[in-house]
N, C-alpha and C positions, 0 to 999 in steps of 0.2 A: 177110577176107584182109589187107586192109592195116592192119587193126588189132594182128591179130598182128604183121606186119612191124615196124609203128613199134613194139610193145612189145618183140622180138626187139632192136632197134637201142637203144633207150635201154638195157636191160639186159646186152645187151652189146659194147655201143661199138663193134660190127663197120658199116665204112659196107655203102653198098647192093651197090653189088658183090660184097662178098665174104658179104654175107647171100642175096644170090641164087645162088652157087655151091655153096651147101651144100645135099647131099641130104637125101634122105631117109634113106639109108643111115647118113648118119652122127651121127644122131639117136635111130635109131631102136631100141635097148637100152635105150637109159636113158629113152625117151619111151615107151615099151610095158612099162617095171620100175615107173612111177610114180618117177622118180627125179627129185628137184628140188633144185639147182639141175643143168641138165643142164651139164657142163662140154665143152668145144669144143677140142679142140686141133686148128688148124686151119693153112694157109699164109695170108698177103695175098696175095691176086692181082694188089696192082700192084708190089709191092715183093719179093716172095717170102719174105720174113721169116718164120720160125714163131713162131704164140705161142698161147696158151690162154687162153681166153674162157667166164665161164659164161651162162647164159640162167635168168633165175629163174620162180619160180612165176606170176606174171603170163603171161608168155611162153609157158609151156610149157601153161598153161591154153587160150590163145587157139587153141593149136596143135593142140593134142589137139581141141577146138571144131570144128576145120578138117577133123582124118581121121578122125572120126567120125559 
């Protein structure tokens, strides 16, 4: 688990916070199509700013690792 975490965050520069608010919902199309890089369009939760973030192959490896 925490290996996916740190590869989630180096790949997409989201800090921990706001890598700990995202579901599984919103993942989970493009992590169930095989789709890489999974792209993020997500808010900050401390700033409320929107913006888009991908998460690459590394990541989505570790992740898949996780719900399988």
């Amino acid at each position: 688990m925490y290996r996916s975490m740190a590869a989630s965050i180096v790949h997409s520069g989201l800090s921990l916070s706001d890598l700990l608010a995202i579901k599984y919902g919103d993942i989970r199309k493009e992590l169930e199509k095989g789709v890489t890089p999974i792209c993020l369009s997500l808010t900050r939760k401390k700033t409320g700013i929107a913006f888009i973030t991908f998460m690459g192959s590394w990541s989505v490896k570790l992740l898949k690792n996780l719900f399988s």
